[in-house]
Every structure is written in structure tokens, then in C-alpha cells.
C-alpha positions, 0 to 999 in steps of 0.5 A: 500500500502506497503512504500518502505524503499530503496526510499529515500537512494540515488543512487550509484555512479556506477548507474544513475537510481533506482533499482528494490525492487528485487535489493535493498541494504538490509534493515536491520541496521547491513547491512546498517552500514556494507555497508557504512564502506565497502564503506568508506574503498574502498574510502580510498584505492582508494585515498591511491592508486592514491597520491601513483601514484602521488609521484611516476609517472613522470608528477605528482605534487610535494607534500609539506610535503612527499617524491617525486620520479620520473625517469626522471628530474625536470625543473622549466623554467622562461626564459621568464620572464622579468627582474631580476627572481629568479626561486626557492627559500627556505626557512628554520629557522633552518637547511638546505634549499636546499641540494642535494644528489648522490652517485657518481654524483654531489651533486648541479650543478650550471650553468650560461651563463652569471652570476654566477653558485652557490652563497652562502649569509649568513650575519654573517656565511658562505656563502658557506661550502663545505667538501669532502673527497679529496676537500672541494671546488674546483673551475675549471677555464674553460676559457683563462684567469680569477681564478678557485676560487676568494675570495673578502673580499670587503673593511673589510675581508679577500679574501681567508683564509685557515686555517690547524690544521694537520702537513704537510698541509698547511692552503692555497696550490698553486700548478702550474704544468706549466714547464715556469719559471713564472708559480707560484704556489702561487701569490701575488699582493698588489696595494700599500700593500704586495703582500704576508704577511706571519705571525707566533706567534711562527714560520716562517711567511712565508716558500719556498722550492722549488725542483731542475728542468731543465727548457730550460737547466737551474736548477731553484732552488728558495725557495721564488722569488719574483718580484717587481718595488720597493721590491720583497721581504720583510721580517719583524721579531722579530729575522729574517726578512728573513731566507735562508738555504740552504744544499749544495748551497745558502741560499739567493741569489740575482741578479741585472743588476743596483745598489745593488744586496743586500741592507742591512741597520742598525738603532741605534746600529744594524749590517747591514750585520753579517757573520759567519761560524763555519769552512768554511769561513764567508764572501768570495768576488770576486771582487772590495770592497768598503768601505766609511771608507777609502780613500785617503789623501794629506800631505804637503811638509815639514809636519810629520802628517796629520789629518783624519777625518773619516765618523762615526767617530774613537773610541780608539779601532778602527784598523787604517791603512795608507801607502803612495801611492808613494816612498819617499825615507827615509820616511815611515808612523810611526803609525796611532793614533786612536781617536786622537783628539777625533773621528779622527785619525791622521797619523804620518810620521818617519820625515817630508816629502820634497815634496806634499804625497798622502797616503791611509788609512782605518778604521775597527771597 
């Protein structure tokens, strides 16, 4: 009895039952071998072809490690879990975690109904970074009140800091386009520090320009305004603490409905208010002015001089004015002595006085 040599080789995959010795595979080594590398190929093609339907097939699995595509969106949804979830998370050594490309749409789309749409965390660098060819962030405030972008620097940093290396655009820009007169492009509120702080190693500390415009009739023209129960600006510098100029108006204005419009004040040897012009005129006043060194001064019946002592004191080259506040026929004040005794002055009459004088007088210098 001939064995059969296709007895023991196993079925194939298409076939649950032996063929007849008239359909068996070929017998010979050359043929045996070139049968299996027809079915190892046919095999790998097979699988080539379905990961290829799998990374290109909406409904099909992400693979780690290749491309994925589809034509639809992808939602990963873990609302039914309880408690704090986090529903995606990466993680990279080095480079970039998540990063999300458009070439006309929107990179990363963060929304929250109640929380926050996109958080950036980094402990020693940049919690988030965005750069773009009109805006590197942008922060759009959608209800009545609240901030388009908020910046808080806990107790140690800086809230919001803008930083410009190109002439004519500044580190941080406000830009308010409301036509209210207290619609500010830029405001500054400190609890019990400076609502603004503007510092400069070499410049001005801080700049305002402001262009003329009719609000309800009224021009406003305010390169810096500033609003306050104690102090609506204040301005410290090495050479100026506040600069105003103006072209054909008022370099620094100042208002008030009680008190002093403009208080100025001089520690040590300092001058409290300096004014000077090249051709115009330095200090122009309309109204009353007041100075402490001046007042009025009694002489007594039968005296030719009177001592004054002066706040401040009187040095020799101060200029000493005085004149009697009645006639007294014949009698006229003489001269004024500055520094007479020393740090006074002293009033000097043509002859001694018969009644009770009042007279007024004033220090310059």
C-alpha cells in the first residue's frame, strides 16, 4: 500500500475537510517552500491592508506610535464620572505634549461651563506661550462684567508683564474704544500700593498722550488722569517726578472743588514750585495770592520802628517791603532793614508816629 505524503500537512484555512490525492498541494520541496512564502506574503498584505483601514476609517482605534486620520471628530466623554476627572492627559520629557494644528481654524479650543477653558502649569517656565502673527494671546471677555485676560502673580510675581524690544510698541497696550469719559484704556488699582508704577533706567517711567475728542460737547484732552481718595497721581524721579508738555495748551493741569488744586512741597534746600519761560511769561495768576511771608503789623503811638519777625526767617539779601495801611499825615515808612537783628527785619518810620499804625509788609527771597 502506497503512504500518502499530503496526510499529515494540515488543512487550509479556506477548507474544513481533506482533499482528494487528485487535489493535493504538490509534493515536491521547491513547491512546498514556494507555497508557504506565497502564503506568508498574502498574510502580510492582508494585515498591511486592514491597520491601513484602521488609521484611516472613522470608528477605528487610535494607534500609539503612527499617524491617525479620520473625517469626522474625536470625543473622549467622562461626564459621568464622579468627582474631580481629568479626561486626557500627556505626557512628554522633552518637547511638546499636546499641540494642535489648522490652517485657518483654531489651533486648541478650550471650553468650560463652569471652570476654566485652557490652563497652562509649568513650575519654573511658562505656563502658557502663545505667538501669532497679529496676537500672541488674546483673551475675549464674553460676559457683563469680569477681564478678557487676568494675570495673578499670587503673593511673589508679577500679574501681567509685557515686555517690547521694537520702537513704537509698547511692552503692555490698553486700548478702550468706549466714547464715556471713564472708559480707560489702561487701569490701575493698588489696595494700599500704586495703582500704576511706571519705571525707566534711562527714560520716562511712565508716558500719556492722549488725542483731542468731543465727548457730550466737551474736548477731553488728558495725557495721564488719574483718580484717587488720597493721590491720583504720583510721580517719583531722579530729575522729574512728573513731566507735562504740552504744544499749544497745558502741560499739567489740575482741578479741585476743596483745598489745593496743586500741592507742591520742598525738603532741605529744594524749590517747591520753579517757573520759567524763555519769552512768554513764567508764572501768570488770576486771582487772590497768598503768601505766609507777609502780613500785617501794629506800631505804637509815639514809636519810629517796629520789629518783624518773619516765618523762615530774613537773610541780608532778602527784598523787604512795608507801607502803612492808613494816612498819617507827615509820616511815611523810611526803609525796611533786612536781617536786622539777625533773621528779622525791622521797619523804620521818617519820625515817630502820634497815634496806634497798622502797616503791611512782605518778604521775597
Amino acid at each position: 500500500m502506497t503512504s500518502d505524503p499530503t496526510a499529515n500537512l494540515p488543512l487550509s484555512p479556506a477548507t474544513e475537510t481533506a482533499r482528494p490525492l487528485s487535489e493535493a498541494a504538490p509534493t515536491s520541496r521547491r513547491a512546498l517552500l514556494g507555497s508557504a512564502a506565497a502564503a506568508v506574503a498574502g498574510a502580510a498584505a492582508a494585515t498591511l491592508a486592514s491597520a491601513t483601514s484602521v488609521k484611516a476609517a472613522n470608528g477605528g482605534a487610535l494607534l500609539i506610535g503612527s499617524p491617525n486620520s479620520g473625517s469626522s471628530s474625536t470625543l473622549l466623554d467622562v461626564m459621568g464620572a464622579s468627582g474631580y476627572t481629568l479626561a486626557f492627559q500627556v505626557q512628554a520629557t522633552n518637547g511638546v505634549g499636546v499641540e494642535g494644528d489648522t490652517s485657518s481654524g483654531i489651533g486648541v479650543h478650550g471650553t468650560a461651563f463652569g471652570g476654566t477653558g485652557v490652563r497652562g502649569h509649568s513650575i519654573s517656565s511658562i505656563g502658557v506661550e502663545g505667538t501669532g502673527g497679529e496676537y500672541g494671546v488674546k483673551g475675549a471677555l464674553s460676559g457683563l462684567s469680569g477681564y478678557g485676560v487676568y494675570g495673578d502673580g499670587i503673593d511673589t510675581g508679577t500679574g501681567v508683564e509685557g515686555v517690547s524690544s521694537s520702537i513704537g510698541h509698547p511692552g503692555v497696550r490698553g486700548v478702550n474704544t468706549n466714547a464715556d469719559a471713564d472708559a480707560a484704556g489702561v487701569s490701575g488699582d493698588g489696595a494700599f500700593g500704586p495703582g500704576v508704577k511706571g519705571t525707566s533706567a534711562g527714560s520716562t517711567g511712565v508716558i500719556g498722550q492722549a488725542m483731542t475728542y468731543g465727548v457730550y460737547g466737551q474736548a477731553m484732552t488728558y495725557g495721564v488722569y488719574g483718580t484717587s481718595d488720597i493721590t491720583g497721581v504720583e510721580g517719583v524721579g531722579g530729575v522729574r517726578g512728573v513731566h507735562g508738555h504740552s504744544d499749544q495748551g497745558s502741560g499739567v493741569v489740575a482741578t479741585t472743588v476743596k483745598g489745593w488744586a496743586l500741592e507742591v512741597q520742598a525738603t532741605g534746600t529744594g524749590t517747591g514750585v520753579h517757573a520759567e519761560s524763555a519769552g512768554g511769561t513764567a508764572l501768570d495768576v488770576t486771582g487772590k495770592v497768598v503768601f505766609n511771608r507777609s502780613g500785617r503789623a501794629t506800631i505804637a503811638s509815639g514809636k519810629s520802628s517796629l520789629v518783624v519777625t518773619v516765618p523762615g526767617g530774613v537773610a541780608a539779601t532778602s527784598l523787604c517791603f512795608a507801607t502803612l495801611t492808613v494816612f498819617r499825615s507827615g509820616v511815611s515808612v523810611a526803609a525796611v532793614r533786612p536781617n536786622y537783628p539777625a533773621g528779622k527785619m525791622t521797619v523804620y518810620l521818617n519820625k515817630a508816629i502820634g497815634a496806634r499804625t497798622v502797616l503791611s509788609w512782605v518778604v521775597l527771597g
